[in-house]
C-alpha positions as CSV (number, residue, x, y, z in Angstrom):
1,X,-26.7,10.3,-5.8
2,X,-28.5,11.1,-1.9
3,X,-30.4,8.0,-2.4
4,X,-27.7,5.7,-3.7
5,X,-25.4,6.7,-0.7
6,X,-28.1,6.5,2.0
7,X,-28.8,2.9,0.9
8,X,-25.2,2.7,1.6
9,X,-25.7,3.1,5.1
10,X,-28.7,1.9,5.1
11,X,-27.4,-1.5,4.6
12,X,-24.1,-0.7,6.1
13,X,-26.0,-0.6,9.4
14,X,-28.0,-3.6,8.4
15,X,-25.1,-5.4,8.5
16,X,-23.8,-3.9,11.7
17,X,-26.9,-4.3,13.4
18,X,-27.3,-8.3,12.1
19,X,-23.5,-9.1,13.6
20,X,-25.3,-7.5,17.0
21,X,-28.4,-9.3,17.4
22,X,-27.1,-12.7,16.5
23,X,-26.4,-14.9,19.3
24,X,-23.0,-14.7,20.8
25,X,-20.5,-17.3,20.1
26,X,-19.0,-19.8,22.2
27,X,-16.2,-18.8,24.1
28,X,-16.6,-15.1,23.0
29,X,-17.2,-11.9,25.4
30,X,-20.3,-10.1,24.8
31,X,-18.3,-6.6,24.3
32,X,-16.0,-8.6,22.0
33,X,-19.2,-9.5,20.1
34,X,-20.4,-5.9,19.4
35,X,-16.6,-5.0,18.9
36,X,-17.2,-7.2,15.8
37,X,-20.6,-6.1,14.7
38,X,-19.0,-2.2,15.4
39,X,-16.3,-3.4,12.9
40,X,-18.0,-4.9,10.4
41,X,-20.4,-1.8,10.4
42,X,-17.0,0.5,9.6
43,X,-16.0,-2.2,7.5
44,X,-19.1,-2.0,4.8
45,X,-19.5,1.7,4.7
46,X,-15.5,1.7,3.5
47,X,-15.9,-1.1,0.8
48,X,-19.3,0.3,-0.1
49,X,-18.2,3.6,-0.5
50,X,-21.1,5.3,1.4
51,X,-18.6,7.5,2.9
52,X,-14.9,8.9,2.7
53,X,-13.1,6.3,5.0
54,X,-11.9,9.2,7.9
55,X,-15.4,9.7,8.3
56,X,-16.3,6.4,8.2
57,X,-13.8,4.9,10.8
58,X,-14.8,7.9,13.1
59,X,-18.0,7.1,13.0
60,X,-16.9,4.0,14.5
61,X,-15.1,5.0,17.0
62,X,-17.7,7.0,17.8
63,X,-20.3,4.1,18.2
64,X,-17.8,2.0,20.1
65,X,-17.7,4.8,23.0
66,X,-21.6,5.4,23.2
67,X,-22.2,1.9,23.4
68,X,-19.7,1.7,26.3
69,X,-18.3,-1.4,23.9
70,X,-14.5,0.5,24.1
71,X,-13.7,3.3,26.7
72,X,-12.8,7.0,25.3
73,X,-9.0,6.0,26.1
74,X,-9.4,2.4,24.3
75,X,-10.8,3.9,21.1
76,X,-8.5,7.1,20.6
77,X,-5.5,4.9,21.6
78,X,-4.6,4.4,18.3
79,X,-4.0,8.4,17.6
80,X,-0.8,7.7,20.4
81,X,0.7,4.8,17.7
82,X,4.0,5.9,16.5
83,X,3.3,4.3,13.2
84,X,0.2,6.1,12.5
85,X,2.6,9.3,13.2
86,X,5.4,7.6,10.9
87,X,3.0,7.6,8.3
88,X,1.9,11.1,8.9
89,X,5.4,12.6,8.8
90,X,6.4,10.4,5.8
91,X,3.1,12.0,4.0
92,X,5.0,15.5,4.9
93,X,8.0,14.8,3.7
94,X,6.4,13.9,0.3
95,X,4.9,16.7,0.0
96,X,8.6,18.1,-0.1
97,X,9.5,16.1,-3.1
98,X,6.5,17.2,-5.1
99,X,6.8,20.6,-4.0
100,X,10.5,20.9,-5.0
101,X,9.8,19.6,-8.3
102,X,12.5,16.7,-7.3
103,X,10.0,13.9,-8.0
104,X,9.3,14.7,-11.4
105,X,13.0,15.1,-12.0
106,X,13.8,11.6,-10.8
107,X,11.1,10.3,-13.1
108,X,11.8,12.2,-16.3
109,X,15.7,11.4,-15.6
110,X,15.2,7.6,-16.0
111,X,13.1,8.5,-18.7
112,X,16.0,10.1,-20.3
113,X,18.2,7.6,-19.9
114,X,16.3,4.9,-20.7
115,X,13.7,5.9,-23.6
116,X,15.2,4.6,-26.6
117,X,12.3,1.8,-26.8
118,X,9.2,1.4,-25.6
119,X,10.7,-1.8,-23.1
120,X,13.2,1.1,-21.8
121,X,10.4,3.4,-20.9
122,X,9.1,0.6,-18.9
123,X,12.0,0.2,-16.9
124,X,11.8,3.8,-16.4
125,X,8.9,4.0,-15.1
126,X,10.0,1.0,-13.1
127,X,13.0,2.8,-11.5
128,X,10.7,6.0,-11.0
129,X,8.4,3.8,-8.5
130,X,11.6,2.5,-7.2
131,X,13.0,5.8,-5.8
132,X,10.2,7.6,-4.9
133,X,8.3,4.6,-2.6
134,X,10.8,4.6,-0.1
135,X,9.7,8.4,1.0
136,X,6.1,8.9,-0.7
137,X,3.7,6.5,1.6
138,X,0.3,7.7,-0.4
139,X,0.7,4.8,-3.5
140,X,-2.6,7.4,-5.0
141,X,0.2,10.6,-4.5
142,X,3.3,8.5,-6.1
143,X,1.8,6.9,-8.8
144,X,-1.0,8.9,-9.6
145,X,-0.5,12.1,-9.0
146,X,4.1,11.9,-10.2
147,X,4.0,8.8,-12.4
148,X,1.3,9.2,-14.6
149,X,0.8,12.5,-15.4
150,X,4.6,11.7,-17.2
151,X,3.4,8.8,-18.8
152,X,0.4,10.4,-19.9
153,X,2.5,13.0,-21.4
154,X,4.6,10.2,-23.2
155,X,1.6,8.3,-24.6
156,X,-0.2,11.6,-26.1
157,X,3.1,12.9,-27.8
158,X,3.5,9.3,-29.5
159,X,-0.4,9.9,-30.8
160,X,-1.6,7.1,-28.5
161,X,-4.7,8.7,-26.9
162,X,-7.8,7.3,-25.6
163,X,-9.8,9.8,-27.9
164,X,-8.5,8.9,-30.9
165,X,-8.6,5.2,-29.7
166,X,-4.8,4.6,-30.0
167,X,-4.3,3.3,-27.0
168,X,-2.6,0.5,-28.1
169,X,-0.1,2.1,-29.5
170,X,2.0,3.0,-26.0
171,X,-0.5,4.4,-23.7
172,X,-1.7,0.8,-22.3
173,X,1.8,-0.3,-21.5
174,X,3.2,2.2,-19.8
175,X,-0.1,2.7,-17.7
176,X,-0.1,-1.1,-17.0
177,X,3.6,-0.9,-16.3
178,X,3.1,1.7,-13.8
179,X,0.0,0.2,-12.0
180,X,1.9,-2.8,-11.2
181,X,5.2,-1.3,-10.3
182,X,3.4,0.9,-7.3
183,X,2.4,-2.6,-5.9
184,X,5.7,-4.6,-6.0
185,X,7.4,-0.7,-4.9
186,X,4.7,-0.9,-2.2
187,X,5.8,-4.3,-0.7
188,X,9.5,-3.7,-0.8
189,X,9.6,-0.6,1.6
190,X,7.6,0.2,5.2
191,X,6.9,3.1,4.5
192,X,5.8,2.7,0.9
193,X,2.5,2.5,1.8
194,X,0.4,3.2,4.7
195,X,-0.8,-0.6,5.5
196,X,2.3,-1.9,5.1
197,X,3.2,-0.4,8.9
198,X,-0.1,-1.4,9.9
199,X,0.7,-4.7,9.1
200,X,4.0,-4.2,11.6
201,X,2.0,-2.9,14.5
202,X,-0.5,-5.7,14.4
203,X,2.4,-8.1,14.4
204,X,3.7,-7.0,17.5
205,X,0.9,-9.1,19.0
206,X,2.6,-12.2,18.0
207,X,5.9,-10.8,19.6
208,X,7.2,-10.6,15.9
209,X,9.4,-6.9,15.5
210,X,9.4,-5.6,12.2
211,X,11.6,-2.8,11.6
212,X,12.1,-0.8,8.3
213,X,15.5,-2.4,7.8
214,X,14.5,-5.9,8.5
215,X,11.3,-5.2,6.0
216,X,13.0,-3.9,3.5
217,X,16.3,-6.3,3.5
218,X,14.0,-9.1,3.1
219,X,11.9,-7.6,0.3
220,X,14.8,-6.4,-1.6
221,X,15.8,-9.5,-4.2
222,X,12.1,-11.1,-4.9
223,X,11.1,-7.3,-5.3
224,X,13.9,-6.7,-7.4
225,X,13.1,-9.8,-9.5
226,X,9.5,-8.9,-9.5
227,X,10.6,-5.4,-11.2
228,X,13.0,-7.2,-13.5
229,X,10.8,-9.2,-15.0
230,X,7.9,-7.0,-14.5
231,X,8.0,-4.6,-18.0
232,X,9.3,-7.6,-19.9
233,X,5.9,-9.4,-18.5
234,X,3.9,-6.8,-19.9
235,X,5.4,-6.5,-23.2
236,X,4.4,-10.1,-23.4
237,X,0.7,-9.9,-22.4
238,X,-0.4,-6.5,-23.7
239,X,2.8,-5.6,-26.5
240,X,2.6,-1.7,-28.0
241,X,2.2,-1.1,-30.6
242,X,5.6,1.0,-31.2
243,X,8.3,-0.3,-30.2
244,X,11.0,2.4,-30.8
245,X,10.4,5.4,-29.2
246,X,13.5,7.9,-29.7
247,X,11.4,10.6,-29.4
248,X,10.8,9.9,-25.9
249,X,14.4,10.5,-25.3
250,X,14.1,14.0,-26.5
251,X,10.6,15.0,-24.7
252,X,12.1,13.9,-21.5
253,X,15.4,15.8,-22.0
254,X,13.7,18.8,-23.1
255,X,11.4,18.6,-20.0
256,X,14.9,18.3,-18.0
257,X,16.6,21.2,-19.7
258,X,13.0,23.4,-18.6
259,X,13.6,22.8,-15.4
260,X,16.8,23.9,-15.5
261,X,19.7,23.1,-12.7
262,X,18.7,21.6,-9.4
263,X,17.5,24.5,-7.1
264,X,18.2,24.6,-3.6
265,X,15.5,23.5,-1.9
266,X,15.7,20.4,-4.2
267,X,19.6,19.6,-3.2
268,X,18.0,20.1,0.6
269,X,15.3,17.9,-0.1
270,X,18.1,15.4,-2.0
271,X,20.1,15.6,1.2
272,X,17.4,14.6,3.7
273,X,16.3,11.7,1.1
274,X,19.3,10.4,1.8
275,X,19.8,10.9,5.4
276,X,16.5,9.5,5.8
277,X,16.9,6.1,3.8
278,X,20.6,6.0,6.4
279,X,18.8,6.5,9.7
280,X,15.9,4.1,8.5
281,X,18.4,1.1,7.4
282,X,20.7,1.2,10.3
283,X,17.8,2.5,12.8
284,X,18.2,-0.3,15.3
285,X,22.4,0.0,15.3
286,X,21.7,3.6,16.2
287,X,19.2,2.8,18.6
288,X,16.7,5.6,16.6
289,X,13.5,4.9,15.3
290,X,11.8,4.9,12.1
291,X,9.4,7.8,13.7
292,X,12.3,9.5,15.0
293,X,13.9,9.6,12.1
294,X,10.9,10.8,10.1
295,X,10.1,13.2,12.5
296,X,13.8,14.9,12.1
297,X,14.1,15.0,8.4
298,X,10.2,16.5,8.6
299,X,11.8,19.4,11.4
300,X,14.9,19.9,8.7
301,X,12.6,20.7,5.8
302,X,10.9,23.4,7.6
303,X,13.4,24.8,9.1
304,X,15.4,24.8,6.0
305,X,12.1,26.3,4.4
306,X,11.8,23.4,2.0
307,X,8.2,22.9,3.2
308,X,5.6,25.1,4.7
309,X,3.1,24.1,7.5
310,X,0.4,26.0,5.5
311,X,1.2,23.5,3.2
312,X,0.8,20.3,5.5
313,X,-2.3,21.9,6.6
314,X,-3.9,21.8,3.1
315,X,-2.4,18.0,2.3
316,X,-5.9,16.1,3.5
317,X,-5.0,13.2,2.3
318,X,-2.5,12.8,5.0
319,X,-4.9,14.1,7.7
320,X,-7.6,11.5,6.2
321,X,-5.2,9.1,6.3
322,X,-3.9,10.1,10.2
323,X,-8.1,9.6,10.9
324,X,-8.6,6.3,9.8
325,X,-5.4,5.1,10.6
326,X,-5.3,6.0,13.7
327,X,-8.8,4.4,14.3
328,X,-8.4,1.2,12.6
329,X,-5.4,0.5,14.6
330,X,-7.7,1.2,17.3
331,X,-10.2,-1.2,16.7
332,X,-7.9,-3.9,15.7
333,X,-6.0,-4.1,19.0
334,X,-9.5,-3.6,21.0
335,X,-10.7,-6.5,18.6
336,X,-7.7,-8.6,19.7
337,X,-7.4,-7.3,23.4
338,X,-11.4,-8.9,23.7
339,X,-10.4,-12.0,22.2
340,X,-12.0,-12.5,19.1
341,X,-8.8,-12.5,16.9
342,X,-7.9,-15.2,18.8
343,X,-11.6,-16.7,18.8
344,X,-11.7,-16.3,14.8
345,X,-7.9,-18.0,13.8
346,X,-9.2,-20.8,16.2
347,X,-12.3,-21.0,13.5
348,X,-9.7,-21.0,10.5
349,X,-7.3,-23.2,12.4
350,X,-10.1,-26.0,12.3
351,X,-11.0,-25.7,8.6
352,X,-7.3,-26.0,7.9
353,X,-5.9,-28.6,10.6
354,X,-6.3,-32.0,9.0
355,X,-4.1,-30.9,6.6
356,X,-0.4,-31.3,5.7
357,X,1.0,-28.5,7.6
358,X,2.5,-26.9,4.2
359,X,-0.8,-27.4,2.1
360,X,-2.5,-25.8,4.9
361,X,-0.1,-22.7,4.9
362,X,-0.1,-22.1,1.1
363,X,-3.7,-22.3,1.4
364,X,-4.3,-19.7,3.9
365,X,-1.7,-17.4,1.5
366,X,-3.6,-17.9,-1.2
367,X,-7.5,-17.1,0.8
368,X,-5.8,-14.3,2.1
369,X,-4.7,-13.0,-1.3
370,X,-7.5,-13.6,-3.7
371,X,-10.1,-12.6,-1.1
372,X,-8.9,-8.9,-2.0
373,X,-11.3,-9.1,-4.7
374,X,-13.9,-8.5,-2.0
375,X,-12.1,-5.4,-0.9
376,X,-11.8,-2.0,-2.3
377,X,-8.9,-1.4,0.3
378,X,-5.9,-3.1,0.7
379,X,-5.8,-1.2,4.7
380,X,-9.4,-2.3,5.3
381,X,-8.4,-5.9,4.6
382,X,-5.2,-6.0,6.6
383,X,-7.7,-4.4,9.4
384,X,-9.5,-7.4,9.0
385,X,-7.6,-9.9,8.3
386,X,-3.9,-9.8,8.8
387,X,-3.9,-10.9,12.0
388,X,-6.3,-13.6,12.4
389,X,-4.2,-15.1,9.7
390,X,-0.8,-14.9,10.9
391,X,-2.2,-16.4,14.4
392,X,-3.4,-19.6,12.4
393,X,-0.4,-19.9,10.3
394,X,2.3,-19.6,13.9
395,X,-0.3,-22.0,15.1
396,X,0.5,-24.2,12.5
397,X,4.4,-24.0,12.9
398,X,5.1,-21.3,10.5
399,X,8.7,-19.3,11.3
400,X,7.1,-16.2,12.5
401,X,9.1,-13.6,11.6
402,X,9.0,-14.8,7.3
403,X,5.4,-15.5,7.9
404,X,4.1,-11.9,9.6
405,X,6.5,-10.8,6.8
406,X,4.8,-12.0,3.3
407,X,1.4,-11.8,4.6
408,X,2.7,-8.1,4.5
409,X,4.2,-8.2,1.8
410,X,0.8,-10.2,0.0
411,X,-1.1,-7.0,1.4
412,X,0.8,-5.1,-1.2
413,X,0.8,-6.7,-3.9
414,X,-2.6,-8.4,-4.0
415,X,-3.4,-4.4,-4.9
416,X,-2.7,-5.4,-8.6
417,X,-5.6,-7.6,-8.8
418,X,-8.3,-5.2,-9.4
419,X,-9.5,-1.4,-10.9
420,X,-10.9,-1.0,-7.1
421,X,-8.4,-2.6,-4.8
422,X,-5.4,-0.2,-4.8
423,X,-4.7,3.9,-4.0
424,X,-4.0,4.4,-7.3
425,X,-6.4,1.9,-9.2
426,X,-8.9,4.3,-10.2
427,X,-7.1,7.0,-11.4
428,X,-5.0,5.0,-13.8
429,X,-8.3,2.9,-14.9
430,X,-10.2,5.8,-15.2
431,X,-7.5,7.0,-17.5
432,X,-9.4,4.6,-20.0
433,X,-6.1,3.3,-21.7
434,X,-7.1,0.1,-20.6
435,X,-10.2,-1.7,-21.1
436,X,-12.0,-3.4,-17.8
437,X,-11.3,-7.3,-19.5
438,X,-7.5,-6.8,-20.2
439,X,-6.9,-5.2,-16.6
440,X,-8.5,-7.9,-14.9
441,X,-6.8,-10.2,-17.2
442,X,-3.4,-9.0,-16.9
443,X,-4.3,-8.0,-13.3
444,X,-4.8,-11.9,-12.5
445,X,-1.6,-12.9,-14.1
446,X,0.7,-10.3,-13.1
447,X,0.1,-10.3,-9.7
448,X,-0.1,-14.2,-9.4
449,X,3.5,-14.2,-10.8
450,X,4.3,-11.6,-8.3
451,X,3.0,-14.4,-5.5
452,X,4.8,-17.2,-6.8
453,X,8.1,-14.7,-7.2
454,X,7.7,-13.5,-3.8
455,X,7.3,-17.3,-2.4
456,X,9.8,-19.3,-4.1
457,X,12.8,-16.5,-4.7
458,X,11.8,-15.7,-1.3
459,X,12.1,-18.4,1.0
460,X,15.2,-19.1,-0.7
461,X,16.8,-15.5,-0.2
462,X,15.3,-15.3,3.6
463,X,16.4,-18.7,4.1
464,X,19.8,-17.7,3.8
465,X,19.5,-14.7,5.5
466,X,18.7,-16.3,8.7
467,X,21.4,-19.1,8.2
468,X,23.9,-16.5,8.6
């Protein structure tokens, strides 16, 4: 295990060290250059896994200030963000939900009311994703850590189990329904997942403001649609074996009636859900912003005692996520601040410009979305990629404001594509309910329909938005 993670490095640092010694580019600054070869550096130990990404990105950092290639100010700029503290606070507030028991409510609820068949359970597990992503940023936390542990429950009391190799029966649905939910939920909302307002800092530099509103009012019908369709998509392509499931109907209600009436600290946490989603979709009428607003419902829970700062202490993901976060944002602007962003699109720009100007967009869409397969983080890759991207595109003509918005929206849901390339990939994979063929099967289709949804439904929908 030693020896496999310090080849990791070892050839993380290959890598690294290669970018370095090669002969600087054309029109490129020399700190720009080792920037790059810093990046790419950070870049391989993430994808390779050598080691957890916090440590990964600060070991970055860390490289760019002894090098002298970023100042001490430069590199920990990105801890100052008010997105990497939006996503911070939203983690929090999560923790509220889970802690409450409110989350599993909401999930067994729909479950409840929607069980009758195996297609119903879908769309409750469907609706599930739908509530909880506007409030639970971690995509590992919502859907594999509320979601499946319910439709684990669901599969095993139906006898489909991995042990007694009846998956088929439910257990592969529901799991495949719930993977892809968490990456259309993920696109809809900002603060579904922690690229997705990565994505909105980095389009700053193109003087495009993205705001949760505008984010989520222009996700809402192709996601919708995407949702619609999605259970109904999966019946098709991977069909369980039972389809009537009144049982599921009683487990869930019975699950209900345990918990008993909602406590108080659930009605509190109910109550700042709420306020939250108000302050967040009428932000810019109010003049308040999306950190702002986090940051109050955050102070409400603990001084309401919903939530304990012992407890935010303990949630590392959230602190691992703060790290790299908080550092990739970092690097990314230092990249662009140097010029090789720029430098880079002006590379794509070439390969692309003797095209029609639309073939030449849907093809940059497309790079951009299949080269996730490559990436074993959808973060890492909007690190990389997001920008350079967008600059070609506006370069090419495209409406910026649509165009900074489905890349992000691609940067979701491209995480269906893979067992690797998502939060909560590898816990539902690793549930074994599905074998590696039929996820990357259904992976490829699903999320290609989700594409082509998101493209056509959408340009239609945002089209009208703007003509009004």
């Amino acid at each position: 295990m030693i020896d496999s993670r310090m080849r990791r490095i070892a050839l993380s640092v290959a890598f690294g060290l290669l970018i370095w010694s090669l002969p600087v580019p054309l029109g490129v600054d020399l700190k720009a250059w080792q920037l790059f070869a810093i990046f790419v550096f950070t870049l391989a130990l993430v994808i390779s896994n050598a080691l957890p990404m916090g440590a990964s990105t600060l070991l970055g950092l860390t490289f760019a200030v002894v090098t002298s290639t970023l100042t001490f100010q430069m590199a920990f700029a990105g801890y100052a963000n008010e997105v990497v503290w939006l996503v911070l606070t939203a983690f929090f507030i999560s923790q509220g939900f889970i802690l409450t028991g409110l989350a599993q409510r909401v999930a067994y609820l729909f479950m409840a009311l929607l069980g009758k068949k195996s297609i119903g359970l879908g769309y409750g597990v469907v609706l599930s994703e739908l509530v909880l992503a506007p409030v639970i940023p971690s995509v590992t936390a919502r859907s594999g850590a509320i979601v499946y542990p319910i439709v684990k429950s669901l599969a095993l009391n139906f006898h489909s189990s991995v042990e007694e190799k009846t998956t088929k029966k439910l257990g592969s649905y529901l799991v495949l329904v719930a993977f892809h939910a968490a990456a259309i939920t993920s696109a809809m909302f900002l603060t579904a997942m922690a690229a997705n307002p990565m994505a909105a800092n980095l389009a700053k530099h193109t003087h495009v403001e993205i705001t949760w509103g505008n984010w989520a009012l222009f996700a809402i019908v192709p996601g919708l649609v995407c949702l619609l369709l999605l259970p109904m998509l999966i019946f098709f392509l991977s069909p369980p074996e039972i389809k009537n499931t009144p049982d599921a109907l009683v487990i869930a209600s019975s699950k209900l009636k345990e918990m008993g009436p909602m406590s108080k600290h659930e009605w509190l946490m109910l109550f700042t859900f709420v306020g939250l989603l108000f302050l967040w979709i009428f932000g810019s009428v109010l003049q308040i912003k999306a950190v702002t607003a986090a940051l109050l419902g955050l102070a409400f829970l603990m001084l309401t005692g919903v939530v304990q700062w012992k407890d935010l202490l303990s949630l590392t993901s959230a602190w691992d996520t703060f790290i790299w976060f908080g550092a990739f944002i970092a690097m990314a602007e230092g990249l662009n601040q140097l010029g090789i962003t720029k430098w880079f699109g002006m590379r794509v720009a070439e390969g692309v410009g003797d095209m029609p100007r639309t073939l030449s967009l849907i093809i940059l869409l497309l790079i951009y979305f299949y080269v996730h397969y490559f990436f074993a983080s959808s973060t890492a890759q909007v690190g990389a990629l997001y920008l350079p991207f967008l600059l070609v595109a506006l370069n090419l003509g495209a409406p910026a404001l649509i165009t900074a918005l489905l890349f992000g929206y691609a940067s979701s849901l491209f995480g269906g594509l893979t067992h690797y390339g998502f939060g909560s990939a590898p816990i539902l994979f690793g549930s074994g309910f599905v074998s590696f063929q039929e996820w990357w099967r259904i992976g490829f289709i699903v999320s290609t329909v989700n594409l082509v949804i998101w493209v056509l439904v959408g340009l239609l929908w945002w089209s009208w938005l703007l003509a009004l």
